[in-house]
C-alpha positions in Angstrom: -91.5 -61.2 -54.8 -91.7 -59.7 -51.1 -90.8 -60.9 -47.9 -93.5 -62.3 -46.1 -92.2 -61.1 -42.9 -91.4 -57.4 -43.4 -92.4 -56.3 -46.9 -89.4 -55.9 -48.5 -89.2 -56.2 -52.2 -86.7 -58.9 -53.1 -84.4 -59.8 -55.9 -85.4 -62.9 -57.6 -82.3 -64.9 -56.5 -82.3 -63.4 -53.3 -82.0 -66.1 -50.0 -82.3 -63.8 -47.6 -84.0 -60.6 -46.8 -81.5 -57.8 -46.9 -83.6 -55.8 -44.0 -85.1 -58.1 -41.7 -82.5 -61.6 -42.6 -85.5 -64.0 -43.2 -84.9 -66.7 -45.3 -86.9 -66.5 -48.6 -88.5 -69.5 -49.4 -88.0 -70.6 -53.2 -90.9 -71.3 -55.7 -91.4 -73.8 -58.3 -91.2 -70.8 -60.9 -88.0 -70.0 -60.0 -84.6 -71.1 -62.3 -83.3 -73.9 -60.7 -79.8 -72.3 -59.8 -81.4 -70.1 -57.6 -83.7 -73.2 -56.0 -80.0 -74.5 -55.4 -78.3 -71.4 -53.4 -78.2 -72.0 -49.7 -77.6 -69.8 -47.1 -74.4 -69.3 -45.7 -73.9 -69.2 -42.2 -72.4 -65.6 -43.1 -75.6 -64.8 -44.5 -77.7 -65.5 -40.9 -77.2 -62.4 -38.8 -77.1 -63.8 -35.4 -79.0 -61.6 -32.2 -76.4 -59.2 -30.0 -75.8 -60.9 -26.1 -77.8 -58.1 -25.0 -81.0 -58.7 -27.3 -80.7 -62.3 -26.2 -80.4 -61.5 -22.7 -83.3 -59.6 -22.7 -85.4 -62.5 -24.7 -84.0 -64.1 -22.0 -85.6 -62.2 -19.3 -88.4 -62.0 -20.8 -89.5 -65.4 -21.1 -87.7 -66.2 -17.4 -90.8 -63.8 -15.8 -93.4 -65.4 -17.7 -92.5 -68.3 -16.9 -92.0 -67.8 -13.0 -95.3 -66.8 -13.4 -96.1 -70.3 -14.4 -93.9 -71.5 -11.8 -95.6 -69.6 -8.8 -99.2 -70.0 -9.9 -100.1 -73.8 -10.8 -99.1 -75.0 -7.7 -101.4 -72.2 -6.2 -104.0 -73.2 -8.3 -103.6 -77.0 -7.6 -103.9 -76.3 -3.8 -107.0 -74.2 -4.0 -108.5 -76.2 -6.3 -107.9 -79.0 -4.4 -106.3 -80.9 -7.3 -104.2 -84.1 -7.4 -100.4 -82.4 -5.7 -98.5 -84.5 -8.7 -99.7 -81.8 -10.7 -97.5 -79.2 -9.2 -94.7 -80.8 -11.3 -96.7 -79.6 -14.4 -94.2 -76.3 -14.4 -91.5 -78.6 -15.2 -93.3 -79.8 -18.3 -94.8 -76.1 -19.1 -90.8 -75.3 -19.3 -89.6 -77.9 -21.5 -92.5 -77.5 -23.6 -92.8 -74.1 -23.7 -88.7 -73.6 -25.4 -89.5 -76.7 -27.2 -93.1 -75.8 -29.1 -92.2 -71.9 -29.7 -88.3 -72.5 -31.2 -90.0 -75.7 -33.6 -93.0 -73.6 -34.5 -94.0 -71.5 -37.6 -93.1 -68.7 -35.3 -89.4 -69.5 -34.5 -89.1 -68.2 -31.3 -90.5 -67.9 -28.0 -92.3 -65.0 -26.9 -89.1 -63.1 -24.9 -87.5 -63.7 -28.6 -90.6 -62.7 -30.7 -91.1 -59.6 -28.4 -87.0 -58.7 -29.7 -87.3 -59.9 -33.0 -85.2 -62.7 -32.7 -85.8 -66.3 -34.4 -84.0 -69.7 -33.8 -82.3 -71.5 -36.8 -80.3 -74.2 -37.8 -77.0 -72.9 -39.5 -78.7 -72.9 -42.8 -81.4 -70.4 -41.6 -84.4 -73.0 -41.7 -86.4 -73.5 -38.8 -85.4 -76.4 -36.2 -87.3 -79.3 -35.5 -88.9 -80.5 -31.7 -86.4 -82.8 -31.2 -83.3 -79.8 -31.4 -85.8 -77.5 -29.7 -86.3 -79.9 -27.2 -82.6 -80.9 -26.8 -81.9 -76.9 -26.5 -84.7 -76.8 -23.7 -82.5 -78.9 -21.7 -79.5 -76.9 -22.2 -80.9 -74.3 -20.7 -82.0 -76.6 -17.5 -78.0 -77.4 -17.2 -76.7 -74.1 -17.9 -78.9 -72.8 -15.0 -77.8 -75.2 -12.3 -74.2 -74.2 -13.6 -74.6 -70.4 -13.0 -75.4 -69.5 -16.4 -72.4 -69.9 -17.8 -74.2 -71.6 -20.9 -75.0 -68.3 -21.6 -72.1 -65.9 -20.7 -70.1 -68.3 -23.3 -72.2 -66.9 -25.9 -70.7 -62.9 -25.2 -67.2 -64.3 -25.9 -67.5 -66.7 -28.9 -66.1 -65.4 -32.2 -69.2 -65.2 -33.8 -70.4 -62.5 -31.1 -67.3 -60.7 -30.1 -67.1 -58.3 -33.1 -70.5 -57.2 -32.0 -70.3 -57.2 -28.5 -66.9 -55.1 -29.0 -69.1 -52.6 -31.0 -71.9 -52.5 -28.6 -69.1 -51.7 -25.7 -67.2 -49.0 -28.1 -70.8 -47.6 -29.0 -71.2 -46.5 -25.0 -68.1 -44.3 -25.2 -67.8 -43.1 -28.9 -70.1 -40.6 -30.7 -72.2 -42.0 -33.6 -70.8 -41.7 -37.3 
């Protein structure tokens, strides 16, 4: 068996891919013991702050873009004005219908490689997705602090420590 996203030949018990961390979907033809194995939260490498910032930026210029240009076109166009509000909706939407998707991710976090799971490693459903969407509405109004959390909590700060030693120590 191979991973269907990067290739890799996998062992037949095998949960997750060792190179790329997708979850490997079990079979029918598999024993039953290994249809049984979940994945640890351990086992789910979780992106660096700085990959996630980036995803971050990303997807905040494509959708300014958004932001700036419907209610350009609307006015041009000569359109109904409630439909400058539609930005509001791209937003939610746009977090929402990428992180529930086949894809995983929106298109700052496909661009880094980065895909949103539940703790299990399967793929979350519109209603968490949308839930998240709104988290990022309140951690904006509070300063992003929703986001700065994420450098400090103990699942990050091992790599965040690295990443920080990594700018002033020579490679191994």
């Amino acid at each position: 068996m191979y991973c269907s996203n990067c290739g890799t030949e996998l062992q037949p018990n095998q949960a997750v891919c060792a190179k790329c961390g997708t979850r490997v979907p079990f079979t029918r033809a598999q024993p039953a013991a290994a249809a049984a194995a979940t994945v640890r939260p351990a086992d789910v490498p979780y992106a660096d702050f700085w990959v996630r910032l980036g995803a971050f930026v990303i997807d905040s210029i494509l959708l300014t873009i958004i932001w700036i240009l419907v209610p350009v076109v609307v006015r041009m166009a000569g359109l109904p004005m409630w439909l400058v509000l539609l930005p509001i909706l791209v937003y939610f939407l746009y977090y929402a219908l990428f992180e529930s998707s086949n894809s995983q991710a929106t298109l700052g976090k496909m661009a880094l490689g980065i895909k949103v799971t539940d703790l299990q490693g399967e793929r979350i459903g519109f209603g968490r997705a949308l839930g998240r969407s709104m988290g990022h509405i309140i951690s904006n109004f509070m300063f992003f602090v929703g986001y700065l959390v994420s450098a400090f909590t103990a699942k990050r700060a091992t790599s965040l420590l690295e990443t920080q030693l990594s700018l002033f120590l020579p490679p191994p």
